[in-house]
MARNUVO-98122 format. One record per residue: x, y negated, z negated of N, C-alpha, C, O in turn; residue in three letters. Coordinates in steps of 0.2 Angstrom, whole numbers, m for minus. Each point is the difference from the previous one (the first is absolute). Layout:
REM MARNUVO-98122
NODE      nu      nv      nw     cau     cav     caw      cu      cv      cw      ou      ov      ow   res
NODE       X       Y       Z       X       Y       Z       X       Y       Z       X       Y       Z   ALA
...
***
This chain:
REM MARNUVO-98122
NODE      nu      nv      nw     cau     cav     caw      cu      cv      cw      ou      ov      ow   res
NODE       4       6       0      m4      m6       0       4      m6       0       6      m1      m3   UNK
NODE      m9      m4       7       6      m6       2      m6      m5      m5      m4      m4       3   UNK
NODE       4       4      m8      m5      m5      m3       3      m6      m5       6       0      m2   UNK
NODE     m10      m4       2       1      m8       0       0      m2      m8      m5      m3      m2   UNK
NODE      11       4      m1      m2      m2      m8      m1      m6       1      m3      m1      m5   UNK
NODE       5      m6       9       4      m7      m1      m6      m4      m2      m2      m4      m4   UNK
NODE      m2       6       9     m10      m3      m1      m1      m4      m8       0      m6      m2   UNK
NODE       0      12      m2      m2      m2      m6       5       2      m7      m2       4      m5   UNK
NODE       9      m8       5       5      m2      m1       1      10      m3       0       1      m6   UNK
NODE       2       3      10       2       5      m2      m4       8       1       1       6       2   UNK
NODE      m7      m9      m4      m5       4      m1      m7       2       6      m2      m5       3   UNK
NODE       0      10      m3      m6       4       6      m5      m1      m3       3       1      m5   UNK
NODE      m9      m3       3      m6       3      m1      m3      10       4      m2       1       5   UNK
NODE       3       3     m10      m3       7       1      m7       1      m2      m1      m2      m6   UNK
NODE      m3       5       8      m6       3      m1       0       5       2       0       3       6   UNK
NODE      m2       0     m12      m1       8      m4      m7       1       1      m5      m2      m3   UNK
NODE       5       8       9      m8       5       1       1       5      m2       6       4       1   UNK
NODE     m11      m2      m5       0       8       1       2       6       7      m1      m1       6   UNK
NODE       4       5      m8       0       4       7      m4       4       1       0       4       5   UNK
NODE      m6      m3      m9      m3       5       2      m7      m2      m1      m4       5       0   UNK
NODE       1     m12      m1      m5      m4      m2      m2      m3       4      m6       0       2   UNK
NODE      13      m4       0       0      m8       5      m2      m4      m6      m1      m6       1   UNK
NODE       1       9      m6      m1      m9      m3       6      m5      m4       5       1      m3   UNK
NODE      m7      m5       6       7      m6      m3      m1      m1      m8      m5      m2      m2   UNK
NODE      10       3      m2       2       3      m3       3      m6      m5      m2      m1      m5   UNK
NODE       7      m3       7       4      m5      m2       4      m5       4       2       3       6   UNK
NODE       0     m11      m8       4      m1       5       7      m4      m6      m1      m3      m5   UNK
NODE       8       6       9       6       0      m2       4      m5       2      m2      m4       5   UNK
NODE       6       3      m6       7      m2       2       7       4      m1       4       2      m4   UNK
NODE      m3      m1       9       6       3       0       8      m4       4      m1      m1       6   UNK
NODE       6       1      m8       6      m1       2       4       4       3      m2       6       1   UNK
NODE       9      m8       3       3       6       3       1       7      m5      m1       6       2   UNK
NODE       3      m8      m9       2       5      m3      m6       4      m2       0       6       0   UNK
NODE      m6      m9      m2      m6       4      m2      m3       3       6      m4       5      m2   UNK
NODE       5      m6       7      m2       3       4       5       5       4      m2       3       5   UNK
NODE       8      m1      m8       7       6       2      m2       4      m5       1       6       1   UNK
NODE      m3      m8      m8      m4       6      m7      m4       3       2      m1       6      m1   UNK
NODE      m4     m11       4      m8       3       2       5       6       6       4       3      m3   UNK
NODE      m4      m3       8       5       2       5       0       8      m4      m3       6       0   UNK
NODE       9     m10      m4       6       8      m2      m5       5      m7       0       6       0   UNK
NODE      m3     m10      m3      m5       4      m6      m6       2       3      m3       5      m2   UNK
NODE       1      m8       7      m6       2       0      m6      m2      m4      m5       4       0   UNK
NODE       5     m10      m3      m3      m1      m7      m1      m8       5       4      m3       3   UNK
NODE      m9       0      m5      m1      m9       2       2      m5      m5      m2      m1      m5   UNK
NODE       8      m2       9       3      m3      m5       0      m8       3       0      m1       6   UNK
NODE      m1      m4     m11      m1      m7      m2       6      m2      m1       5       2      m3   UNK
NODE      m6     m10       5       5      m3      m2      m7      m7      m6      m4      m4       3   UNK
NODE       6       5      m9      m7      m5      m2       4      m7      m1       6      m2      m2   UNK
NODE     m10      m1       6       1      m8       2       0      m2     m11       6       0      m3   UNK
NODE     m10      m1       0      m2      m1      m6       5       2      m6       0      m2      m5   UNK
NODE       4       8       8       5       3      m7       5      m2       1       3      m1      m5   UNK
NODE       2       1      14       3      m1       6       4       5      m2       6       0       0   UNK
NODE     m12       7       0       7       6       1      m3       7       3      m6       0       0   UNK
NODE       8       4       3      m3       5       3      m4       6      m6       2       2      m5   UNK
NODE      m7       0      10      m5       4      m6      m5       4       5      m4      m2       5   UNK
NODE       5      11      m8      m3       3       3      m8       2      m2      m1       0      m6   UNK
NODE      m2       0      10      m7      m1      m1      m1       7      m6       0       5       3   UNK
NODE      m1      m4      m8      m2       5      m3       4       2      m3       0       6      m2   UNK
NODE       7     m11      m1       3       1      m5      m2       0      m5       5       1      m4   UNK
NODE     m10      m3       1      m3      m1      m8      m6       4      m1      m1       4      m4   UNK
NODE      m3      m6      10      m6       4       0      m1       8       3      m5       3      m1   UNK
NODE      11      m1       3       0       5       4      m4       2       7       0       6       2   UNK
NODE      m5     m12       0      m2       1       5       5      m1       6       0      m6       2   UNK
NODE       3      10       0       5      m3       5      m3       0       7      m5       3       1   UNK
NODE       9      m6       6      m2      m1       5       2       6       7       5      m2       4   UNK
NODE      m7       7      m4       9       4       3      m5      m3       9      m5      m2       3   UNK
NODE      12       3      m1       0      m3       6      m1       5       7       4       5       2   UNK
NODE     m11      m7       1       1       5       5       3      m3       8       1       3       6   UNK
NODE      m1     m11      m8       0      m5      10       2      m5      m1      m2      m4      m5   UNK
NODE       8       2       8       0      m7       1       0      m2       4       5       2       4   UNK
NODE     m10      m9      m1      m1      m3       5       1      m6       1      m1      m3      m5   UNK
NODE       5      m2      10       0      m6      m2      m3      m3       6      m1       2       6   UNK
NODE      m1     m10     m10      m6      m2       6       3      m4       6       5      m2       0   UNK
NODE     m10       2       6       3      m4       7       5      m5       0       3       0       5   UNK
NODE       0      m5     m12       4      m4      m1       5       0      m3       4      m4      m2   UNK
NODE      m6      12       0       7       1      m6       1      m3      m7       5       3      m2   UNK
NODE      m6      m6      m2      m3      m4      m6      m6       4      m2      m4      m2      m5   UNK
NODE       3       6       7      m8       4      m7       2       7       1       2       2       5   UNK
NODE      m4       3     m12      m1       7       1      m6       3      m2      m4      m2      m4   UNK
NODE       2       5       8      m3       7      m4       2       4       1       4       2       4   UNK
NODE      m6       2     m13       3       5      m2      m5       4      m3      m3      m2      m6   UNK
NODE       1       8      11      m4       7      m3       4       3      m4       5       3       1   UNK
NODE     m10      m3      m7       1       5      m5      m5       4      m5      m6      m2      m1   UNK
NODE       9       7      m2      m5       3      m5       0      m4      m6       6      m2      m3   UNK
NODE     m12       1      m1       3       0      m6      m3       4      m5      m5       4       0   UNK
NODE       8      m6      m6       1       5      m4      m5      m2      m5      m1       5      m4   UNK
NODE      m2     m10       2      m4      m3      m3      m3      m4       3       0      m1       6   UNK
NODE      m5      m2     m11      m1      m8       2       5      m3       2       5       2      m2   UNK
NODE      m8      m8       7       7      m6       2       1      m5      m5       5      m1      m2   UNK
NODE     m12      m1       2       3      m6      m5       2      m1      m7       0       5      m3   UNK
NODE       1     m12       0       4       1      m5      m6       0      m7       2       1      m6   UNK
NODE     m10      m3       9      m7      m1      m2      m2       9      m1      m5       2      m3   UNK
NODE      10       2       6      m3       6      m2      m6       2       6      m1       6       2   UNK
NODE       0     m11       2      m5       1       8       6       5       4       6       1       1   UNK
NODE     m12       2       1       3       4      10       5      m4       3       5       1       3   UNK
NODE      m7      m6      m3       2      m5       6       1      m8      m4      m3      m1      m6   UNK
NODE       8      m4       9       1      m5      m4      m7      m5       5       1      m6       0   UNK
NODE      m4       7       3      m5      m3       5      m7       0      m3      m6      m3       3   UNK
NODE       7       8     m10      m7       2      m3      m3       6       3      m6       0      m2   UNK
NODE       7       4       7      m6       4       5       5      10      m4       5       2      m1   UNK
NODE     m13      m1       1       3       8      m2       4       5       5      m3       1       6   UNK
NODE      10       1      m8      m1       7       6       3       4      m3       6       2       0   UNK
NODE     m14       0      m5       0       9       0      m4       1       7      m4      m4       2   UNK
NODE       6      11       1      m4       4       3      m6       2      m2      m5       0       4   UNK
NODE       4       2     m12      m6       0      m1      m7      m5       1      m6       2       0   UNK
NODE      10     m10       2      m6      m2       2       0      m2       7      m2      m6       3   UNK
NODE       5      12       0      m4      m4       7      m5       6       2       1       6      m3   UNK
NODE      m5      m8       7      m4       5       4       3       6       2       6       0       1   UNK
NODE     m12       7       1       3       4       1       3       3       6       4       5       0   UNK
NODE      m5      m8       5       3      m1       5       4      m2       2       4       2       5   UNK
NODE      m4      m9      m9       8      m4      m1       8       5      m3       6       0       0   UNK
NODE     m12       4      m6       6       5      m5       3       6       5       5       3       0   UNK
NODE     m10      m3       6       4       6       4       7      m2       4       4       4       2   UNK
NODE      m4     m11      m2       3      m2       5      10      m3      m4       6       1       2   UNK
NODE     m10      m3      m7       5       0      m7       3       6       0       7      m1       0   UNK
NODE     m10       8      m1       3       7      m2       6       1       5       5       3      m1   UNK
NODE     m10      m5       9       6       3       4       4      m5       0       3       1       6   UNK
NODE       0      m7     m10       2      m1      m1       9       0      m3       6       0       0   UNK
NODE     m12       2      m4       6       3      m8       1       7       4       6       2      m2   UNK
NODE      m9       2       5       3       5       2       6      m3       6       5       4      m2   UNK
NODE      m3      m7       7       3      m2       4       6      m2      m4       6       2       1   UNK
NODE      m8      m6      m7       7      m4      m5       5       8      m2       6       1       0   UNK
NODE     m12       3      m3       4       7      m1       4       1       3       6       2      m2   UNK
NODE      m8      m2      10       5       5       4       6      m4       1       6       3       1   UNK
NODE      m7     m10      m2       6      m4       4       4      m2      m7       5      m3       1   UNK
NODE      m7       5      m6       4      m3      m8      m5       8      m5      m5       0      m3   UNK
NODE       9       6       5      m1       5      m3       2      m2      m8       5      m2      m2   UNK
NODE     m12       5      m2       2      m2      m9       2       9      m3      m3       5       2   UNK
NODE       6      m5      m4       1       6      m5      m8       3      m4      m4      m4      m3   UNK
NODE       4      11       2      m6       2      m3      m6      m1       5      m6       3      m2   UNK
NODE       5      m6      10      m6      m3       2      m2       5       5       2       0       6   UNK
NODE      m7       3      m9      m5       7       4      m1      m3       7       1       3       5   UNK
NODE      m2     m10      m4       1      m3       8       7       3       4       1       3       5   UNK
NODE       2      m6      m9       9       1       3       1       7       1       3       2       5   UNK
NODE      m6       2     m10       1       9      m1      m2       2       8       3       5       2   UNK
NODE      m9      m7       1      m6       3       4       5      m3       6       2       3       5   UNK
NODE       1     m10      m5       3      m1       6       7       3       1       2       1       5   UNK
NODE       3       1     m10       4       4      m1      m1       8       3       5       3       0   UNK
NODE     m10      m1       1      m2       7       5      m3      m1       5      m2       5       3   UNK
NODE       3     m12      m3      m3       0       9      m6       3       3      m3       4      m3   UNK
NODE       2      m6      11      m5       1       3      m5       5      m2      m5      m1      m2   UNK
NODE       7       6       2      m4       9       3      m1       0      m8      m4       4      m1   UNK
NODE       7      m8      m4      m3       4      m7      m5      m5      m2      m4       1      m4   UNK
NODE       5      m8       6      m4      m5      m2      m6       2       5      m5       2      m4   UNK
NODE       3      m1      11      m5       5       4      m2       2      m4      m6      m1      m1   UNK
NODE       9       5      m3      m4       8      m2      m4      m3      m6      m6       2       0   UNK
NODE       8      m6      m4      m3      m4      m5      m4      m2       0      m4      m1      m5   UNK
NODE       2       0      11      m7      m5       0      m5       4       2      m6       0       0   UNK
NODE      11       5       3      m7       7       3      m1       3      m8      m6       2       0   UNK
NODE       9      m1      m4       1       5      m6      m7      m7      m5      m6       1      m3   UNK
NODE       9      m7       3      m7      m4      m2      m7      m1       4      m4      m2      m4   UNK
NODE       2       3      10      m3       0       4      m5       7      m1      m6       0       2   UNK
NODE       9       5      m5      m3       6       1      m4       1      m8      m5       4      m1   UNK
NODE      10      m9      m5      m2      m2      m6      m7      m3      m1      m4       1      m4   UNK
NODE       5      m4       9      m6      m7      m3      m8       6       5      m6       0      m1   UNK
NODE      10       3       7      m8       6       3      m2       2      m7      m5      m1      m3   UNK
NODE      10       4       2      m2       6      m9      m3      m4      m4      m6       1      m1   UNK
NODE       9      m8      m2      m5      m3      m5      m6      m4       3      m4      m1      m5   UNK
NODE       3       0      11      m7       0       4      m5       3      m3      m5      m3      m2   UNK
NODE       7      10       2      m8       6      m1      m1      m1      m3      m6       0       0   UNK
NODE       9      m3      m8      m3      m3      m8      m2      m6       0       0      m4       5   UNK
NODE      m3       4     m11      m3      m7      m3       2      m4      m4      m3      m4      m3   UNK
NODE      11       4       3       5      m2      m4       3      m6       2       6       0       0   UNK
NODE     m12      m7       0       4      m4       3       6      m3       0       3      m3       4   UNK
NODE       0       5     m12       6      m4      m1       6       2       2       6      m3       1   UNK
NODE     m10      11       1       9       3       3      m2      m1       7       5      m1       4   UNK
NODE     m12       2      m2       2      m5       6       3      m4       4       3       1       5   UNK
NODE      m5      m7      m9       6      m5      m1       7       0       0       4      m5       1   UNK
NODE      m5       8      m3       9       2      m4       3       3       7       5      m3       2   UNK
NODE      m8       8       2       3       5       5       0      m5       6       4      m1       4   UNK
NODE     m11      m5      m5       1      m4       6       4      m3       1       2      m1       6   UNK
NODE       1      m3     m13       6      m4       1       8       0       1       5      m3       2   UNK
NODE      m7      11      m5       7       3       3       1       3       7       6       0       1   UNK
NODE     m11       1       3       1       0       7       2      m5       4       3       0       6   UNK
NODE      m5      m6     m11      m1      m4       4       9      m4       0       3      m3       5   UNK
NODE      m2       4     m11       8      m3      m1       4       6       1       5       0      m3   UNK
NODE      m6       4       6       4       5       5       0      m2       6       5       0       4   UNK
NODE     m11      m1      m4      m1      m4      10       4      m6       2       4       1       5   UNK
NODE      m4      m7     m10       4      m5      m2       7       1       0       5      m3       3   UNK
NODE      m5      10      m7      11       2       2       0       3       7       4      m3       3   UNK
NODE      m8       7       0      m1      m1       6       3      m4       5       4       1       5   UNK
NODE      m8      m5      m6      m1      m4       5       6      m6       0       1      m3       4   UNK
NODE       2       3     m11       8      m4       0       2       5       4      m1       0       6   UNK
NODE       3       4      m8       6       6       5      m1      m1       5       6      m1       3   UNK
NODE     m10       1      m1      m2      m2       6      m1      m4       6      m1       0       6   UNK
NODE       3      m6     m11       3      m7       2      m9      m5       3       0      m4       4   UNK
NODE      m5       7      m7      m6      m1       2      m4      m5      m4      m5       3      m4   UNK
NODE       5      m8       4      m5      m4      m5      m7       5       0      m1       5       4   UNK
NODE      m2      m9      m9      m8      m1      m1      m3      m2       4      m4       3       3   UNK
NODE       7     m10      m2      m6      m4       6      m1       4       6      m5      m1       4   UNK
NODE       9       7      m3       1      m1       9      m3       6      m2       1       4       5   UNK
NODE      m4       0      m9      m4       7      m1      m8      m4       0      m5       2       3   UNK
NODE       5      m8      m6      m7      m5      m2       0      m2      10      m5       1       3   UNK
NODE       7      m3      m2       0      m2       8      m3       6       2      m6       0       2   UNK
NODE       9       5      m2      m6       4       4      m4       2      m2      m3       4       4   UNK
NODE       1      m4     m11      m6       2      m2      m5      m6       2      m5       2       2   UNK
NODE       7      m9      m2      m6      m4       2       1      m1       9      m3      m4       4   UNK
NODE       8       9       0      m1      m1       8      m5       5       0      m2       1       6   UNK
NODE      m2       3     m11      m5       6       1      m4      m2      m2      m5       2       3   UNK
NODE       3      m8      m7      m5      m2      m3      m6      m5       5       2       0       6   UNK
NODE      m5      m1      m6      m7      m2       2      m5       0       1      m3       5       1   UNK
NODE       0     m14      m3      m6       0      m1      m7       1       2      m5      m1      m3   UNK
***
């Protein structure tokens, strides 16, 4: 990056999105050196105007920012930076320093599907240790297939009952099989939605 610290005597203006939300999350400053830490740790690091010293986002609170993108903009002078976090952002104890919530639990459910395959995609490309996601793409194609066939033939069997909750339960596991599926396979959601509504009509 050929970026323009002189603008504003040193310092970028950064703004931190969620990567798996889209939601804007916080807006930073960062310097050449705070921006070489964020860089080398992985963690979003500040330089605070107000202390005049550098300071990683979740040193105190332990919400930290791990970094999955950096982008800079048409003029060189702004960042964004995708990242997870680990907590709330701000220092109010909110989601977000903007006031707007982002748990997944409140968005719609249609919007949570689109979330999931998100964090599944984050999996593949930033495998975590312990993560049944990582485990399923770790055996690749033909055992992830067989998976979805192995839940698929689950949720016929809990069909014949009247057992709604396990219903439920077989359904949602099919469906976040499909979801790893369908990463492996380098295949969004939308483009399985695209052709269910080219069949669709009124």
């Amino acid at each position: 990056m050929a970026l323009d610290f002189t603008k504003m005597n040193g310092l970028i203006p950064a703004i931190v999105q969620d990567a798996v939300t889209r939601r804007v999350l916080m807006l930073g400053y960062m310097n050449e050196e705070s921006l070489k830490l964020t860089r080398d740790r992985g963690l979003v690091t500040f330089w605070s105007r107000s202390r005049q010293k550098l300071w990683t986002k979740g040193e105190t609170s332990g919400n930290y920012l791990k970094v999955r993108e950096i982008v800079e903009d048409c003029d060189h002078d702004a960042l964004l930076i995708k990242a997870i976090p680990s907590g709330p952002v701000c220092h109010t104890g909110s989601d977000t320093c903007f006031s707007e919530v982002n748990d997944p639990a409140e968005v719609t459910s249609s919007e949570f599907l689109f979330y999931l395959e998100e964090v599944i995609n984050d999996r593949r490309e930033y495998p975590q240790e312990g993560s049944y996601t990582n485990h399923l793409f770790s055996r690749g194609l033909n055992k992830i297939a067989q998976k979805v066939g192995e839940e698929a033939v689950e949720l016929i069997i809990e069909s014949k009952d009247d057992n709604k909750s396990l219903f439920l339960g077989e359904a949602a596991d099919l469906m976040y099989h499909f979801l790893v599926l369908l990463a492996e396979k380098n295949v969004p959601l939308s483009e399985v939605i695209d052709v269910l509504k080219g069949r669709h009509s009124r």
